[in-house]
C-alpha positions in Angstrom: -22.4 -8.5 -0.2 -19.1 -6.7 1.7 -15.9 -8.8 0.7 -14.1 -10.1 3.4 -10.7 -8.4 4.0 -8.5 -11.2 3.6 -5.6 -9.3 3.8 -6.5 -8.5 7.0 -7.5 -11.8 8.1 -3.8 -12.5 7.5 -2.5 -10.0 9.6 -4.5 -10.9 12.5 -3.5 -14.9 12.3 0.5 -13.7 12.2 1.2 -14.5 8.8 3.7 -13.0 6.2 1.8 -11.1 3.2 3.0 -10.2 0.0 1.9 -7.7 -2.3 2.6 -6.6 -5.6 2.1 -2.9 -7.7 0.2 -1.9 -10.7 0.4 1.5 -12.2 -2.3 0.5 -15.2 -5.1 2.1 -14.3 -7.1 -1.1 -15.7 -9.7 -3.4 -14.4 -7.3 -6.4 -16.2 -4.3 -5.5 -14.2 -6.2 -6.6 -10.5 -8.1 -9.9 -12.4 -4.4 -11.0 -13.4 -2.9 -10.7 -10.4 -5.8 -12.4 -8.5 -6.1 -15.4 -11.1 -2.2 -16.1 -10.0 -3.7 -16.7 -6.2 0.2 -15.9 -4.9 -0.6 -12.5 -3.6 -2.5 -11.3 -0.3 -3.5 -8.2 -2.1 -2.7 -5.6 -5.1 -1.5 -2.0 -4.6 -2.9 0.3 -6.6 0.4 3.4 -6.8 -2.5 6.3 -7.9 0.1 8.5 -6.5 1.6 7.7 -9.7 -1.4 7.3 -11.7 -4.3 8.9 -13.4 -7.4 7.5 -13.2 -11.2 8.4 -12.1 -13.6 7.2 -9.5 -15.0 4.8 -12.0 -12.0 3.2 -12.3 -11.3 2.4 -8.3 -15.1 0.8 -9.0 -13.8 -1.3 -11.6 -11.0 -2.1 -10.2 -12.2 -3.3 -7.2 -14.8 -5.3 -8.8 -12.1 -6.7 -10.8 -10.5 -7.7 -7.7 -13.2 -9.2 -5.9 -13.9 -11.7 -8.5 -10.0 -13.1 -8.2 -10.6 -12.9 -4.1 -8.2 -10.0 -4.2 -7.6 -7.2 -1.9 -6.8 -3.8 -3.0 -4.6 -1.4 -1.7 -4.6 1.7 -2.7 -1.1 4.8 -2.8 -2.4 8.2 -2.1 -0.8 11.3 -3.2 -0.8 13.3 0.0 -3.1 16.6 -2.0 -6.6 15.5 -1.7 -5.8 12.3 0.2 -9.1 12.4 2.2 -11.2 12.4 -0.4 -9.7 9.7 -2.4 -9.3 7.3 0.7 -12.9 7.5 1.0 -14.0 7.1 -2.4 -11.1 4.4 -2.6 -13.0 2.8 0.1 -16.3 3.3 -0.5 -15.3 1.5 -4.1 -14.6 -2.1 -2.4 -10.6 -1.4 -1.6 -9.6 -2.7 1.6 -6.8 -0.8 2.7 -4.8 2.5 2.0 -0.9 3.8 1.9 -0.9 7.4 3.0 2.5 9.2 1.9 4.8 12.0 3.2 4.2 11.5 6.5 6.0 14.0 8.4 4.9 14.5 11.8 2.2 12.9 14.8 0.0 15.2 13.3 -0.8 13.8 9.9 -0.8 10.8 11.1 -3.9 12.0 13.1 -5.1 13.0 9.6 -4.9 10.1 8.0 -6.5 8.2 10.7 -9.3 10.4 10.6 -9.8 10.4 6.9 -10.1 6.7 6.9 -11.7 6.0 10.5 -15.7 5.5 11.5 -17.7 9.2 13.0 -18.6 7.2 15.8 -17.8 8.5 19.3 -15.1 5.8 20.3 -13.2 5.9 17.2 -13.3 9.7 16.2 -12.9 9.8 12.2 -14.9 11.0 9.5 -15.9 8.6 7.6 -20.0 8.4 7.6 -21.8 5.6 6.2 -22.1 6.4 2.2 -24.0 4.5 -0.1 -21.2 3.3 -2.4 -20.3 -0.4 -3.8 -20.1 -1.8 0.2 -23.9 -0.8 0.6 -25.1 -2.0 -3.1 -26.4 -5.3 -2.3 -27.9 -4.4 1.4 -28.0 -1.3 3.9 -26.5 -2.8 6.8 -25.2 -0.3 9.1 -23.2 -2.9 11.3 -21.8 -4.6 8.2 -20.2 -1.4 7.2 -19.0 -0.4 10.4 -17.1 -4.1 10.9 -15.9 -3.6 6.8 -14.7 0.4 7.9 -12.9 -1.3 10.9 -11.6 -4.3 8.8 -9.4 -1.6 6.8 -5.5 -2.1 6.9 -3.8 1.1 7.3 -0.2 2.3 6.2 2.1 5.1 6.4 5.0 6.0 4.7 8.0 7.0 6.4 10.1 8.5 3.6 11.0 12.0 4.8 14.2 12.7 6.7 12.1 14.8 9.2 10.0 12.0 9.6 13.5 9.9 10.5 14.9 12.7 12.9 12.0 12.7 14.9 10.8 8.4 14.1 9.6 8.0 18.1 7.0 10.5 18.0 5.8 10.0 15.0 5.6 5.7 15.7 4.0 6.6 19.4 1.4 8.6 17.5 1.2 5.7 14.8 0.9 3.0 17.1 -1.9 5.0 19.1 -4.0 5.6 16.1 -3.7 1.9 14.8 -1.4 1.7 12.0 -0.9 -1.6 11.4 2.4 -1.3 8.9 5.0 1.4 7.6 6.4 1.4 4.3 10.4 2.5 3.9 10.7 5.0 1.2 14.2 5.4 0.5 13.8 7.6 -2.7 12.2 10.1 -1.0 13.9 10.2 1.8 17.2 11.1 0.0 15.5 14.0 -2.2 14.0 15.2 1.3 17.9 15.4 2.6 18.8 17.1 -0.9 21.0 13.8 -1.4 18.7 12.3 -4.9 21.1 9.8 -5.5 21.2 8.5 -1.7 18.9 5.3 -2.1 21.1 3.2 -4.6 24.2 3.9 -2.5 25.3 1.8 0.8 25.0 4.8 3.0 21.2 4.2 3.2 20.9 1.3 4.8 21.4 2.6 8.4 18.5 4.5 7.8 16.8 2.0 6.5 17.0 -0.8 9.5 16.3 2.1 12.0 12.9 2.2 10.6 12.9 -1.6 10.8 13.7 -2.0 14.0 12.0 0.9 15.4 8.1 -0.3 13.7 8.9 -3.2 15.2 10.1 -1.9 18.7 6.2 0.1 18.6 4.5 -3.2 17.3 3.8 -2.4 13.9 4.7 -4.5 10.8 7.4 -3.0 8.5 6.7 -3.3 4.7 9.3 -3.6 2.4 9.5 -3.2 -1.5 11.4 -5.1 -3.7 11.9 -5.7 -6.9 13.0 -9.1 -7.2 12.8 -12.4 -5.1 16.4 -12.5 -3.8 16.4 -9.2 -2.0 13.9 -10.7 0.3 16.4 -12.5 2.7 18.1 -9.5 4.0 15.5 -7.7 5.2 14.0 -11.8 6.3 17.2 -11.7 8.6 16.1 -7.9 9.9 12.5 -9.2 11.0 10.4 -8.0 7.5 7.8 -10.4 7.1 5.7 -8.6 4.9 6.5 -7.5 1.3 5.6 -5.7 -1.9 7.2 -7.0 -5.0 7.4 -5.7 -8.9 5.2 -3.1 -10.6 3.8 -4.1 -13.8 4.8 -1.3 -16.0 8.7 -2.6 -15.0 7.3 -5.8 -15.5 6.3 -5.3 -19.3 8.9 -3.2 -20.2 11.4 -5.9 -19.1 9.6 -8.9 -20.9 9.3 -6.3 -24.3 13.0 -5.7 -24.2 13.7 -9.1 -23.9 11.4 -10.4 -26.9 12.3 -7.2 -28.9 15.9 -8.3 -28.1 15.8 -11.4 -29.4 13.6 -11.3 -32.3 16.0 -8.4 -33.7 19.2 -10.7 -33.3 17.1 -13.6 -34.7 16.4 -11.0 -38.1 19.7 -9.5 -38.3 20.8 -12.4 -40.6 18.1 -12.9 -42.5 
């Protein structure tokens, strides 16, 4: 049976979603996150990961069971491929990165849209995890066209020239951009640019321009009270804390106290 893309189901009603990251390339990580029930979905960063196609399976199986979502972060090398495996695991929606121009947003629509003659992609029907249970041809075509679809805008080329690239974006149905101000201010030879006040013009022009073309701007924080600035700006849709953070926080915090605690023994 196809799992119903919540996430999406979301989007089309108007609500707010949030999010949140995992790095661990384990099947745990997505359970954990479902078994809470606070999160629309759970983004898988392989850009930052290792992992095999084994692992998407398992991980969206994992998923599925907490009525979970997955999203998964693409490194832009070999970002075809892994959409479509990523997909053809059970995830239901992908992150492309380093978006530069109108053309690879063309690729990325392609990589992730249906070979039929109105839509134009590539993606054929393969018998992965959506075809297990039955071969339903229209099931997977309505699944395929249930996918949420995301682009980073995180290069400063990609900011010089934002209107063509969000014409070309909103043509080609991307439904949200993601804000990547680390990126950006290596792209601008500037490393140290994100955690500085000079980025936040750049920042609210990609706000208000996704939202000026109609699609949803994503935002990622790292902790609940940085949510009402970009509230005020018109964000309604969120990605909050990665778990390896996570952990390392909550070890340096018992490691911390159980070392003061056996000092004076």
């Amino acid at each position: 049976m196809i799992m119903q893309n919540t996430f999406r189901e979301t989007l089309t009603r108007g609500g707010a979603t949030i999010g949140t990251h995992f790095l661990f390339a384990d099947p745990d990580i997505p359970e954990i996150i479902g078994d809470t029930g606070f999160f629309d979905y759970g983004e898988f960063t392989a850009e930052y990961s290792t992992f095999d196609m084994k692992q998407l399976y398992h991980m969206a199986r994992a998923g599925q069971c907490g009525n979970l979502p997955l999203m998964i972060k693409l490194d832009q090398e070999s970002q075809g491929f892994w959409a479509q495996a990523a997909l053809g695991a059970g995830f239901k929606s992908v992150l492309f990165t380093d978006v530069r121009t109108p053309e690879d947003v063309d690729e990325c629509h392609r990589a992730i849209t249906p070979d039929t003659p109105d839509a134009g992609g590539m993606m054929g029907v393969k018998l992965r995890r959506p075809a297990l249970s039955s071969y339903e041809v229209e099931s997977y075509l309505a699944d395929l066209e249930s996918i949420v679809f995301l682009i980073m805008i995180e290069k400063n080329v990609t900011v010089d020239h934002i209107d063509e690239v969000l014409t070309r974006a909103k043509e080609k149905g991307v439904d949200m951009t993601q804000w990547g101000p680390a990126d950006f201010g290596f792209s601008r030879g500037q490393p140290g640019l994100m955690a500085t006040p000079e980025i936040r013009p750049f920042e609210e022009l990609v706000i208000e321009k996704s939202l000026e073309y109609g699609i949803h701007p994503r935002i990622e924080i790292g902790a609940v009270e940085q949510a009402k600035r970009y509230i005020d700006l018109g964000v309604r849709h969120f990605c909050i804390g990665w778990d390896r953070f996570i952990y390392r926080t909550v070890l340096l915090e018992l490691g911390e106290g159980m070392k003061k605690l056996i000092e004076v023994l």
